[in-house]
C-alpha positions in Angstrom: 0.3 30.8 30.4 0.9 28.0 32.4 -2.8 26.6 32.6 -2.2 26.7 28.9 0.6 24.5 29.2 -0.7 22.2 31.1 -4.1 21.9 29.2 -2.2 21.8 25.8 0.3 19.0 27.6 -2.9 17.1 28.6 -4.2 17.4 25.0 -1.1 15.8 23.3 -0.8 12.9 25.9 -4.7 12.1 24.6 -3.6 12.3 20.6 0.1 10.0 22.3 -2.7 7.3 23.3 -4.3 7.1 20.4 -1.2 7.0 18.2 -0.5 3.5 20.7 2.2 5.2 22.7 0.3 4.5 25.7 0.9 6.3 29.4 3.4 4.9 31.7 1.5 4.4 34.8 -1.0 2.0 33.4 -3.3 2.8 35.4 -4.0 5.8 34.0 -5.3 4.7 30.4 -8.6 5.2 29.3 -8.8 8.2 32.0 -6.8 11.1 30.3 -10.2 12.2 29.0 -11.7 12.1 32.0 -9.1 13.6 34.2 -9.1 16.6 30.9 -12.9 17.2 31.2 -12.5 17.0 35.5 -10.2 20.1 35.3 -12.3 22.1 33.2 -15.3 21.6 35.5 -13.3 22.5 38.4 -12.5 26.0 36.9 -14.8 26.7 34.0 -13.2 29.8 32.9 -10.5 27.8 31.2 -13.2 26.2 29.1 -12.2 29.0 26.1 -8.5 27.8 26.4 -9.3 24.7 26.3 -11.7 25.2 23.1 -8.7 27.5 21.5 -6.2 24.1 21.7 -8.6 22.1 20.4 -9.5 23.9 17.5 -5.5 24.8 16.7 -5.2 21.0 17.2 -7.8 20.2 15.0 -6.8 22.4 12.0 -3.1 21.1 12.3 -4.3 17.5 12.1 -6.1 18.8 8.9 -3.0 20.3 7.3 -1.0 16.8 8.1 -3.5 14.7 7.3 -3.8 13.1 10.2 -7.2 11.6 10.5 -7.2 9.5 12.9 -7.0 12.6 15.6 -9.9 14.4 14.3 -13.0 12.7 15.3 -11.5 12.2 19.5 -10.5 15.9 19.1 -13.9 17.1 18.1 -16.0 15.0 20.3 -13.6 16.5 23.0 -14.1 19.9 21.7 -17.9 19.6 21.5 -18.4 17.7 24.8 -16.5 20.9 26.7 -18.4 23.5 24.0 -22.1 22.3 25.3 -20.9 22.9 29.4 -18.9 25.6 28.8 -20.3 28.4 30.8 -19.7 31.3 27.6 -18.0 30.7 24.4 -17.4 33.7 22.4 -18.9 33.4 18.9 -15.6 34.3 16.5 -14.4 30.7 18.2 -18.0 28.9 17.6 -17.3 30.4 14.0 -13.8 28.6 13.6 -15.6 25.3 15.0 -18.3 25.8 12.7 -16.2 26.4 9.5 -14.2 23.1 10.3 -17.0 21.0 10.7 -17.9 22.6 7.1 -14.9 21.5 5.7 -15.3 17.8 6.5 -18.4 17.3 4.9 -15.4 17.0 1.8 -14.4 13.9 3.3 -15.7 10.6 3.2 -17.9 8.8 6.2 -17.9 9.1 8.9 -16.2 12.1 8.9 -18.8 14.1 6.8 -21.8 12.8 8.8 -19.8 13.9 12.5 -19.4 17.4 10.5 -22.8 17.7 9.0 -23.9 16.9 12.9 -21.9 19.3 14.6 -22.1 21.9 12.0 -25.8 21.8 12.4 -25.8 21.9 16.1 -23.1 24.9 16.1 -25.8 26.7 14.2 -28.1 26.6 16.9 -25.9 27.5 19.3 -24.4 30.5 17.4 -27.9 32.0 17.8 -29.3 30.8 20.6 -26.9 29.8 23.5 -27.5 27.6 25.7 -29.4 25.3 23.1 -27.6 22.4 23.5 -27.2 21.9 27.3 -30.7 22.8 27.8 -32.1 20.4 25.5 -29.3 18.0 26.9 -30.5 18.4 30.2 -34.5 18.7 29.1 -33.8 15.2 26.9 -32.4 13.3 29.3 -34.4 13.7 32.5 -37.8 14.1 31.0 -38.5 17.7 31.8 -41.7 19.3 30.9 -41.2 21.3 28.0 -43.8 21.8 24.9 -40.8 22.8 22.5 -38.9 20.5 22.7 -41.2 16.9 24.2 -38.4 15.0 23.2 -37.1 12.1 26.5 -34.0 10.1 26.8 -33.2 7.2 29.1 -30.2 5.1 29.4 -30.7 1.5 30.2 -27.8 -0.5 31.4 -28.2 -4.6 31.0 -26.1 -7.3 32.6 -26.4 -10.8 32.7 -26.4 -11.9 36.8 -25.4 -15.1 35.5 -22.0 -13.8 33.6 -21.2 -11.3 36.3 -19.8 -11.4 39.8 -22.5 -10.2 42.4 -20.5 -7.8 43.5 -19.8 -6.1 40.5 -24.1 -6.3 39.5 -24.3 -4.9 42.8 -21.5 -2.1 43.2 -23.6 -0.6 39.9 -26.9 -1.1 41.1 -25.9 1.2 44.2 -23.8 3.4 42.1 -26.2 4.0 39.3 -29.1 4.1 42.0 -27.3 7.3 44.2 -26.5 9.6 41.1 -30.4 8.9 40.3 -31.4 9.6 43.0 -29.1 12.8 43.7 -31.3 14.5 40.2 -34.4 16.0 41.1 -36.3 17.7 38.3 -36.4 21.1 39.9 -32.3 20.8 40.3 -32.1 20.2 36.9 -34.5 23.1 35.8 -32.2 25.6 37.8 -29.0 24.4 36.3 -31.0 24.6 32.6 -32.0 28.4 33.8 -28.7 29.1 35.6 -26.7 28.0 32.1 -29.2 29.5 29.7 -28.8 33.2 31.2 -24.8 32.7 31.8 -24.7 31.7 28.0 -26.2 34.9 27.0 -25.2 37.8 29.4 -21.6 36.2 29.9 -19.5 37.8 32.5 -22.2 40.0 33.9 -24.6 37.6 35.2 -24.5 37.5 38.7 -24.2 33.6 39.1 -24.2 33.3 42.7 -27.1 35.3 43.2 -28.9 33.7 40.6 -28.3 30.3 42.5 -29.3 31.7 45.8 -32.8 33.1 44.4 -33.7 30.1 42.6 -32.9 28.2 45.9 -35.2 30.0 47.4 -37.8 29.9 45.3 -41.0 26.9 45.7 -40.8 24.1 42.8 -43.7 26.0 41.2 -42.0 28.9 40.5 -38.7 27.6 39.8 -41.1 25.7 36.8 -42.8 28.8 36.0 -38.7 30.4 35.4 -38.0 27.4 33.6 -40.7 27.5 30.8 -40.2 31.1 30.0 -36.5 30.0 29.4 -37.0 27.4 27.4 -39.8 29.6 25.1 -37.2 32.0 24.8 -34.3 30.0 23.6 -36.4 27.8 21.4 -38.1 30.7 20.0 -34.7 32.3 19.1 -34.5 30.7 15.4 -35.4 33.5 13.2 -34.3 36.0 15.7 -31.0 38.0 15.7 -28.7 37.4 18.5 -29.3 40.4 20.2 -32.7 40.3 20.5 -32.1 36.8 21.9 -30.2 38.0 24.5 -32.6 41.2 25.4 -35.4 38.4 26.2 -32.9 36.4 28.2 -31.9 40.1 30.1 -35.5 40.7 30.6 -35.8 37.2 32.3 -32.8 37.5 34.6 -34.0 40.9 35.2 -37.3 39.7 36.7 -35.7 37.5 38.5 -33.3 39.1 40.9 -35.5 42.0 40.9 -34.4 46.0 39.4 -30.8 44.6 39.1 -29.2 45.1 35.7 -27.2 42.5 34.6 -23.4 44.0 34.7 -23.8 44.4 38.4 -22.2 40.8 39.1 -18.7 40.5 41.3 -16.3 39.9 39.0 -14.9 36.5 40.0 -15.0 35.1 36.8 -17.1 32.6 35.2 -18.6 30.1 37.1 -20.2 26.9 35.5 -23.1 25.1 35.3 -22.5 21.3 36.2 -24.1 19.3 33.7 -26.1 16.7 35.3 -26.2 13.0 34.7 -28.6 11.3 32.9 -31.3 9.2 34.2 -29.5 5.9 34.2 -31.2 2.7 35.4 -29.6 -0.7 36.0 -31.3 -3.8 35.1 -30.5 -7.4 35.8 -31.3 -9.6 32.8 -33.0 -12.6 34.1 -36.1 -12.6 31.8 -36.0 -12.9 28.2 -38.6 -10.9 27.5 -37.6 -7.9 29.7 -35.6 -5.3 27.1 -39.2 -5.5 25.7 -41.3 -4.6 29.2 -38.7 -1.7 30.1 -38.8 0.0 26.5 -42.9 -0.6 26.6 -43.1 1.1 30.3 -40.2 4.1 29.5 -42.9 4.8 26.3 -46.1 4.1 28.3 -45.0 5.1 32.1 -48.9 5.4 32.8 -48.8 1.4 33.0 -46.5 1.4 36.0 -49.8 0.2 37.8 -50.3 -2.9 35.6 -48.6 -6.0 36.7 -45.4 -6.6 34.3 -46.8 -9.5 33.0 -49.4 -7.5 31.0 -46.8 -6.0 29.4 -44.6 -9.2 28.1 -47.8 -10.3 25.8 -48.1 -8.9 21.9 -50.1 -6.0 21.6 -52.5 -7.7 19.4 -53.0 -9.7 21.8 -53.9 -7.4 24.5 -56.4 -6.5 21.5 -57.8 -10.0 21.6 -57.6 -11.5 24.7 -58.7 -8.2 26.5 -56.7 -6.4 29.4 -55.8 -8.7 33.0 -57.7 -8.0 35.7 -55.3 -4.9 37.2 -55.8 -3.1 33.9 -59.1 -3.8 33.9 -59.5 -2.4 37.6 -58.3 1.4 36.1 -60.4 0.9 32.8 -64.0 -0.3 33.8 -65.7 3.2 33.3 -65.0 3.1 29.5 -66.5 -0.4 29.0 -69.4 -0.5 27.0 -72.4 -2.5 26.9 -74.0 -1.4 23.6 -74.5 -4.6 21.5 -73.6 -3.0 18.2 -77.4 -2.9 17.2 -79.2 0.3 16.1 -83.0 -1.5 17.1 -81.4 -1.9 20.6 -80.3 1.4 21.2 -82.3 3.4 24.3 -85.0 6.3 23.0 -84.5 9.5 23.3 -86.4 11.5 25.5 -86.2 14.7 24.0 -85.5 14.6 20.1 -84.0 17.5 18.3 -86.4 18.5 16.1 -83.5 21.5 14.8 -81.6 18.8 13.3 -83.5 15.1 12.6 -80.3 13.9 11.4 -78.3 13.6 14.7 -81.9 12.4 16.6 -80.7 9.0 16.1 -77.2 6.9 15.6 -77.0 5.5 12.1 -74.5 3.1 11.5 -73.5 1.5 8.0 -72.5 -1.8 7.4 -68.2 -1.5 7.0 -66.0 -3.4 5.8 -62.1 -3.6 6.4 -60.0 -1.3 4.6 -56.9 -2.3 2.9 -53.6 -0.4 3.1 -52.2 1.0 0.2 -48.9 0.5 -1.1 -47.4 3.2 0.6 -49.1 2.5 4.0 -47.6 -0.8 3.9 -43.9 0.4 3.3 -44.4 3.2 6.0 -45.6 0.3 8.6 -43.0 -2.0 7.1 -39.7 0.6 7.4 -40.0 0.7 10.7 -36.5 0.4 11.3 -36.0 3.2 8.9 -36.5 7.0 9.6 -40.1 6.9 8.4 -42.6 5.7 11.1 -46.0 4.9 11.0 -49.0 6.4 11.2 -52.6 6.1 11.3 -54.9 6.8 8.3 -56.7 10.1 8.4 -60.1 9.2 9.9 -63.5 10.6 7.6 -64.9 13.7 8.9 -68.7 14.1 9.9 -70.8 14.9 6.6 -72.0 18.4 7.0 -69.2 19.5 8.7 -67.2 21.5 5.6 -63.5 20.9 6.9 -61.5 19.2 4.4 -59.6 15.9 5.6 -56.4 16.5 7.1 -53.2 14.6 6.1 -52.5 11.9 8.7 -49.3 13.4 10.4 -46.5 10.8 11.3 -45.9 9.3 14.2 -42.9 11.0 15.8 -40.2 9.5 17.7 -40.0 11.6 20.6 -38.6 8.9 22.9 -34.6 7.3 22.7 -33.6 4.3 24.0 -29.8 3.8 25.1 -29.7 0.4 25.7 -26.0 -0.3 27.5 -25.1 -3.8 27.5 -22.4 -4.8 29.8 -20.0 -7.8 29.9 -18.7 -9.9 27.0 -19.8 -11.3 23.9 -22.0 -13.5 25.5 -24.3 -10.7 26.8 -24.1 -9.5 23.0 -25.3 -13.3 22.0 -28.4 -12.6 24.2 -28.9 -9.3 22.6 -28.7 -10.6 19.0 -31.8 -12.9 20.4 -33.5 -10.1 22.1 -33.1 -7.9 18.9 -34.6 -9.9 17.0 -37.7 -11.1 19.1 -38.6 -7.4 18.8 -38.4 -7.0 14.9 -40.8 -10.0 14.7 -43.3 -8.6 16.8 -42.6 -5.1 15.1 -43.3 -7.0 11.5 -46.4 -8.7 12.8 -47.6 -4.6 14.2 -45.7 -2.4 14.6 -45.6 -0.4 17.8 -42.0 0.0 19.4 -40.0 1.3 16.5 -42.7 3.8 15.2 -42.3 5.6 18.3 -39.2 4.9 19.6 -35.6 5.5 18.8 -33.6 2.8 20.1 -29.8 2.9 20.2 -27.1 0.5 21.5 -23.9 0.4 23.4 -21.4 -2.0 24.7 -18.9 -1.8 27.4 -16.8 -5.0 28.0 -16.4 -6.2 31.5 -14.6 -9.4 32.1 -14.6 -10.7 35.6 -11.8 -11.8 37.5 -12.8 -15.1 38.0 -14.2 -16.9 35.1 -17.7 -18.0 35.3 -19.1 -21.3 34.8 -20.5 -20.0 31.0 -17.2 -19.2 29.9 -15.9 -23.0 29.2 -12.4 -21.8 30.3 -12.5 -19.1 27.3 -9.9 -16.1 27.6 -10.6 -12.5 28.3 -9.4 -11.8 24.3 -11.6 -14.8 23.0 -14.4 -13.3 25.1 -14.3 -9.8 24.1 -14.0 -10.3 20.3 -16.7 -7.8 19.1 -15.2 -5.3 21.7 -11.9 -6.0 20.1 -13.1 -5.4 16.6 -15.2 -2.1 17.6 -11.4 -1.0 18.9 -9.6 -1.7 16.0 -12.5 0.1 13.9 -12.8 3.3 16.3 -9.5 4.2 18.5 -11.5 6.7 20.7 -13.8 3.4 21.2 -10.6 1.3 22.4 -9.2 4.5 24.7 -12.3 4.9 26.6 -14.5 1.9 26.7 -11.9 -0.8 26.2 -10.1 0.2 29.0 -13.0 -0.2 30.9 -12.5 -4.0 30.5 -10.9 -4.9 33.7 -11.2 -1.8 35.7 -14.9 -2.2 36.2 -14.1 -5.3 38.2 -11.6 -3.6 40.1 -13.3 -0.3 41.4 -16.4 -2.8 42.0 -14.0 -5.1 44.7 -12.4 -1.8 46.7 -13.4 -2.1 49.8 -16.1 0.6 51.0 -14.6 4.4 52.1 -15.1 7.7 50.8 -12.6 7.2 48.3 -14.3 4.2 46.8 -17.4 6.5 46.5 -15.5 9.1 45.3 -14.1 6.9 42.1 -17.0 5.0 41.2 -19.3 8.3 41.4 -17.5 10.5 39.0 -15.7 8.2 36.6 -17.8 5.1 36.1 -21.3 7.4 35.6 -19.3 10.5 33.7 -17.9 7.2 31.3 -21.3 6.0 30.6 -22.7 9.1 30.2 -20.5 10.4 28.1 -20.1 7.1 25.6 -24.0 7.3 25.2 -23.8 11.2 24.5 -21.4 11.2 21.9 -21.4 7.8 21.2 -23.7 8.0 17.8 -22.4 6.1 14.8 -23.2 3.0 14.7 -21.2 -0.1 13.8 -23.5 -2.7 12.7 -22.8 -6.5 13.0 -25.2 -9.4 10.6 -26.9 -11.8 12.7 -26.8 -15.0 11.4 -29.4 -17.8 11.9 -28.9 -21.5 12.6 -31.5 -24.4 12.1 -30.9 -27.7 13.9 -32.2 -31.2 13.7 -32.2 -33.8 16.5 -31.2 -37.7 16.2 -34.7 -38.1 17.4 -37.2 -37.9 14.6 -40.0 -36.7 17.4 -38.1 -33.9 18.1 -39.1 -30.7 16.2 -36.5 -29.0 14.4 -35.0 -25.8 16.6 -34.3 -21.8 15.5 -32.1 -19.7 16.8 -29.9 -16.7 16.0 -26.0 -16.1 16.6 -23.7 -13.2 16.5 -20.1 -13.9 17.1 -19.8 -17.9 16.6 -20.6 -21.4 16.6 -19.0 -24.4 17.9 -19.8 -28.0 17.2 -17.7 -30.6 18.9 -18.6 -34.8 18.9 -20.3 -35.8 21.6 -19.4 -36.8 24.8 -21.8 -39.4 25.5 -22.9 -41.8 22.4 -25.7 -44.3 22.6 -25.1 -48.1 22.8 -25.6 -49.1 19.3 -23.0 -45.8 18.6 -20.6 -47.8 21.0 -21.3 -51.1 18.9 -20.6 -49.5 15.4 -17.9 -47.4 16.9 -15.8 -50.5 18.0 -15.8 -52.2 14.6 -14.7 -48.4 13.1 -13.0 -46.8 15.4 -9.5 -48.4 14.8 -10.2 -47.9 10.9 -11.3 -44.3 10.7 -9.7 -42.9 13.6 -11.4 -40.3 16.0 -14.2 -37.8 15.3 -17.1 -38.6 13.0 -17.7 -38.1 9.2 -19.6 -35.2 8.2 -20.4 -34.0 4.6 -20.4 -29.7 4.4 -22.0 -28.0 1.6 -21.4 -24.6 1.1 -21.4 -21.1 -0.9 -17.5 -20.1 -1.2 -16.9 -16.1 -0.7 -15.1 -15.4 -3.8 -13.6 -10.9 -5.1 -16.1 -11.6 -7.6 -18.9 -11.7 -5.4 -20.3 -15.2 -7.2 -22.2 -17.8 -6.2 -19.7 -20.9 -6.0 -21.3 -24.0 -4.2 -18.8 -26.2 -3.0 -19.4 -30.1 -1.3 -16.9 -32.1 0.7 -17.1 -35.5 2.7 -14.6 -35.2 5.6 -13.8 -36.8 8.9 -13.7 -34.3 11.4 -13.6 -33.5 15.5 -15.7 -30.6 14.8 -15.8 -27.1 13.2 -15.9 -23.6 14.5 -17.7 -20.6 12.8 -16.8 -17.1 13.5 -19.0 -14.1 12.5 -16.5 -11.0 14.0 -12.7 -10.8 12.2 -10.0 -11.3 14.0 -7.4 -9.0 12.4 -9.0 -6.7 9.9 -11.4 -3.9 11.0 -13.8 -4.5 7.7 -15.2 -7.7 5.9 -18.4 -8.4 8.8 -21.1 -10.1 6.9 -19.5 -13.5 6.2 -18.5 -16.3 8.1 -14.7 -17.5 8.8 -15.1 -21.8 8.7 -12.6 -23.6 10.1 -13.2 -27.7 10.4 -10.6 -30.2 11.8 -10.2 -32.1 9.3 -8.4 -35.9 10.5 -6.0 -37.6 7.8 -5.5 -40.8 8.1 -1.6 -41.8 7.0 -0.6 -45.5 6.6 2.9 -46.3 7.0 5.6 -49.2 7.9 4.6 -48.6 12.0 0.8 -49.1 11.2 -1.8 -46.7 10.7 -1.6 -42.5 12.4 -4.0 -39.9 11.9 -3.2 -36.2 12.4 -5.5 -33.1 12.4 -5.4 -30.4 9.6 -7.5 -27.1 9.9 -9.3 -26.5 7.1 -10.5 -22.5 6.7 -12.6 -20.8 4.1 -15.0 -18.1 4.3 -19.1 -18.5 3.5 -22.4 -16.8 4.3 -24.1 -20.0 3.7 -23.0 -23.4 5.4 -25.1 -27.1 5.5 -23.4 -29.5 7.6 -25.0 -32.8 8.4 -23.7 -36.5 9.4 -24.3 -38.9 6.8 -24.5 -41.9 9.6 -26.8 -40.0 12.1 -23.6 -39.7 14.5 -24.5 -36.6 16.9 -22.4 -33.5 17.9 -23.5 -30.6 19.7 -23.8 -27.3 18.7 -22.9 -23.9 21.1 -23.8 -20.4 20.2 -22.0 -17.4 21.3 -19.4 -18.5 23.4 -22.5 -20.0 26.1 -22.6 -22.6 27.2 -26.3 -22.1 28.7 -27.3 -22.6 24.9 -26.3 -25.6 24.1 -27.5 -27.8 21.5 -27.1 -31.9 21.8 -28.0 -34.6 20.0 -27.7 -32.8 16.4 -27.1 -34.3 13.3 -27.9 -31.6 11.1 -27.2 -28.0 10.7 -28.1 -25.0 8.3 -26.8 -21.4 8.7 -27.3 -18.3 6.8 -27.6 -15.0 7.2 -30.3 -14.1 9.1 -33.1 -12.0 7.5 -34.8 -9.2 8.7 -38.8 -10.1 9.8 -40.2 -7.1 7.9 -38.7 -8.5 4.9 -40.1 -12.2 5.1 -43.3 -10.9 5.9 -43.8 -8.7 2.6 -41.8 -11.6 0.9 -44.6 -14.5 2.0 -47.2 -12.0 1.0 -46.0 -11.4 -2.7 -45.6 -15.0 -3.5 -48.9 -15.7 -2.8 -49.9 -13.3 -6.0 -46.3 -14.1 -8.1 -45.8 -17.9 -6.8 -43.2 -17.8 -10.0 -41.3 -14.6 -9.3 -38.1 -15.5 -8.1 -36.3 -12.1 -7.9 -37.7 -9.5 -5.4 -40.3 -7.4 -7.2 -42.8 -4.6 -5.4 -42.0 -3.4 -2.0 -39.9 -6.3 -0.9 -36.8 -4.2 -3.0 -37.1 -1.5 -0.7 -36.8 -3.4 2.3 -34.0 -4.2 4.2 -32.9 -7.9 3.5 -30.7 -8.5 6.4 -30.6 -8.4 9.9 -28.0 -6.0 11.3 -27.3 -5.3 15.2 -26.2 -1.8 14.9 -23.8 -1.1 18.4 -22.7 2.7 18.5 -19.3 3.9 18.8 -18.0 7.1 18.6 -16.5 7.2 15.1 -18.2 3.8 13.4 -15.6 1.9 11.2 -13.2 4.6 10.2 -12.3 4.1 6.0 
């Protein structure tokens, strides 16, 4: 009774968080969940009670309609469900119904339901299931049943960061690494799988000590019978299941039957972390490199440079010198010409036809409709694949449908730091789609997720411009606002990372950073699956100088343009004769498209004197309306009155998707993107921004106007194409209606 106290007192302190009545030590926010999930490990057999509060909790915030508590309270409930040593199955069944009954609600409730429910299925018949595949997921293990591999990939920006924080994580992410070794982790998968299914009578310690003892090869052999047997376990009953898993544990601690086991209760199975590597963004090309090496891990020996260039242009260039080091037995010297080929000594006079190579003349096959959309969605859940190949004549199979290219590999891409990290990401992002539209290769293959935690260090770096921690951490802010169990976890992150990264070295140091800042990661990009998405915008410039060529480039949270600092001469000369007439700034004319209910096109001109104008991308109060842009120009008024002549500034707001700005005399301004100001634009006189689209889309787009130069409206495949360019960033809940 009173560990069920103090669990269920824990409990309501997490749903007093979220309700904003926030704990009174502050230090404590953001770790209730931690310090909840910390006790359970330390005594596993409290895992049921712990389930049994949850699910009470759960069906009570059901009866009062409170919504807001049920997605932290299930993702809690889960989290502790999939380490849980034993769960008996009349509580999976409660779980299970529950998750049934949201699929009544609207998003994102019904997708988290559908989710879970599906998961709790597996579970209910197979045990185990979802911390092996966990554990098998996430640190690559070799297993034929389930070939799927997860990696999480944290990114920072050196240049944004203190060192010491970039290199508190590098050592910190680098020990629990290095701490994993595959045949630890194929133990704890056997070790959790057997306790799952005998319960109470598996004699854990035991178990332990024997697979201790036993050489890696073994321990493998162990593993893969576990695995077949758990995976296998679909159309199987539940005690048939658990006979196989007997038969296992059986074999290996000898004659012993299970039920033979001290009873000291249940002990659990650590779950253990993820393979987590930390990476210093200094190239702009390197998200590419690491997702191209985590899918091909057999290039390791190729210099990274190979791996920066297109893949069609490996195609047409040819390999560097390294690769061509590992490849020179497969090169070829056969000129393509049958006359040239060598004779053959002995010639099969069984079958003439295969006595000599007979090639036809060929000619380049066009994709069908429906290749080209499979190729094109790659961002959708249909990837790519390769047309079926012709078989040999003679040979009497019949073709065999080409199967799809599975993703088998995920991606968990953690950005860390502010928006302007997020501003480098929008770039990144979409880089990759353009290769993608030009071949596709990463997203057929590939599931790639992403994730942001917000760090702000203490002292402000030279990037910032002076900006605050709030002005910095605006799409952080929103993704709070939209998902509380987002801004009780990972907001709170915000200026603690900073702190546990400055304590001076000790044990206790160790002892913080190790469990909370890994566990936190880990468990934001486990549960962490509903995406938010945000609409990159794109931005064309021109220069005062008419040999300059025109610059592209892509935003995500805002733009800035200010007058410039530093005008030329014959600027000075015209500003003197001016300046006391039209006051400061310079005048700009802005044509727009106004965001009216009616969702119409309203295009709207005005000539304006102004200091300069700010565009922001991310709300600031509201957790809905992404997609247009919030436009607010300092307008100056001049006033004349009995003193002389004043001018005052007036902010002028409205909200567009679509925005031309240009100086009618040629005056420049510069243009900032994303808060940084590393990308800086000077010497501008002319600006376009719209939404920007997504490659795929342009590329099917060029390629029907060259048949229908007169269509106007999007006609063919270009309608089932995804028009925009969205960053999705995953939270735990997405935007909560």
């Amino acid at each position: 009774a009173e560990v069920e106290s103090d669990i269920l007192r824990r409990v309501r302190a997490l749903l007093r968080e979220l309700d904003g009545h926030h704990p009174s030590c502050q230090s404590d926010r953001g770790m209730l969940r931690w310090t909840l999930h910390k006790k359970i490990q330390q005594n596993p057999s409290t895992s049921c009670v712990l389930v049994r509060i949850l699910v009470k909790e759960l069906e009570r915030a059901e009866r009062g309609d409170l919504r807001h508590y049920i997605i932290p309270l299930l993702h809690t409930l889960m989290y502790t469900l999939i380490q849980a040593p034993c769960i008996p199955d009349e509580l999976c069944a409660r779980v299970y119904d529950f998750c049934k009954r949201l699929l009544t609600l609207p998003k994102p409730f019904c997708t988290i339901g559908l989710d879970y429910a599906s998961r709790l299925q597996l579970e209910r018949t197979a045990p185990g299931t979802l911390y092996q595949r966990m554990v098998i997921s996430e640190h690559s293990l070799p297993s034929a049943p389930f070939p799927y591999q997860e990696k999480i990939f944290i990114f920072a920006d050196p240049e944004l960061l203190p060192e010491a924080i970039c290199n508190a994580l590098v050592t910190d992410t680098e020990a629990a690494r290095v701490s994993q070794s595959p045949g630890g982790c194929m133990s704890c998968v056997v070790t959790h799988a057997l306790q799952a299914a005998l319960g109470d009578s598996c004699d854990i310690h035991g178990l332990r000590a024997r697979l201790q003892a036993l050489s890696p090869g073994d321990v493998e052999r162990w593993f893969q019978q576990v695995v077949a047997a758990v995976e296998g376990a679909g159309g199987a009953e539940r005690g048939q299941h658990t006979a196989r898993l007997e038969s296992i544990y059986r074999g290996l601690l000898g004659s012993e039957p299970a039920g033979n086991a001290p009873r000291e209760g249940l002990q659990g199975t650590p779950l253990p972390n993820p393979n987590i590597s930390f990476h210093l963004w200094t190239e702009d090309e390197q998200l590419w490199k690491e997702l191209v090496l985590f899918l091909r891990p057999l290039s390791q020996n190729c210099e990274p440079e190979c791996l920066g260039q297109d893949v069609e242009m490996q195609d047409t260039l040819g390999d560097c010198d390294c690769c061509q080091q590992s490849r020179f037995s497969v090169l070829s010297t056969d000129s393509g010409i049958e006359r040239d080929l060598p004779a053959q000594e002995e010639p099969c006079a069984a079958d003439p036809e295969r006595s000599r190579l007979h090639r036809k003349g060929g000619i380049k096959k066009k994709l069908s409709p429906l290749d080209n959309v499979a190729l094109l969605q790659a961002g959708s859940a249909v990837p790519a694949g390769k047309s079926p190949g012709k078989p040999p004549r003679g040979s009497g199979t019949p073709p065999e449908p080409a199967a799809p290219l599975q993703r088998l590999h995920t991606a968990r891409v953690v950005l860390l730091g502010d928006d302007r990290v997020l501003g480098r990401l929008a770039q990144a992002f979409h880089s990759l789609r353009k290769r993608e539209a030009r071949r596709v290769f990463l997203t057929a293959r590939l599931d790639l997720q992403f994730y942001h935690i917000p760090v702000v260090p203490g002292q402000p770096s030279a990037a910032a411009d002076h900006a605050g921690p709030e002005e910095l951490c605006e799409v952080a802010g929103y993704l709070g606002r939209a998902d509380p169990w987002y801004e009780s976890n990972i907001n709170t992150l915000c200026h603690m990372i900073p702190k546990l990264a400055t304590m001076p070295s000790s044990p206790s140091r160790a002892l913080v950073t190790d469990l909370f800042l890994t566990d936190v990661i880990a468990y934001y990009a486990r549960m962490g699956t509903q995406p938010v998405c945000f609409q990159v915008h794109s931005v064309k410039v021109l220069f005062q100088d008419p040999a300059q060529d025109p610059a592209e480039d892509v935003f995500l949270t805002e733009l800035l343009t200010q007058v410039q600092d530093s005008p030329s001469h014959r600027e000075l000369s015209t500003a003197k004769r001016k300046g006391t007439l039209d006051g400061p700034g310079i005048d700009l004319t802005v044509t727009y498209r106004k965001v009216v209910l009616s969702d119409r096109q309203k295009e709207l001109a005005l000539s304006l004197r102004s200091t300069g104008l700010l565009m922001k991308a991310i709300p600031a109060e509201e957790a809905q309306g992404l997609g247009c842009l919030s436009v607010t120009i300092t307008e100056i008024i001049r006033t004349n009155n009995l003193a002389g002549r004043s001018f005052s500034a007036v902010a002028n707001r409205f909200k567009t998707r679509n925005i031309k700005v240009r100086s009618p005399e040629q005056r420049p301004f510069t243009v900032r993107l994303d808060k940084d100001s590393r990308r800086t634009y000077r010497d501008v006189i002319s600006l376009e921004v719209s939404p920007c689209l997504e490659p795929s889309y342009c590329l099917q787009k060029t390629r029907t106007m060259k048949f229908s130069p007169d269509e106007t409206e999007d006609v063919g495949l270009v309608k089932y194409l995804p028009k925009s360019l969205l960053l999705p960033i995953n939270t735990f809940a997405g935007v909560i209606q």
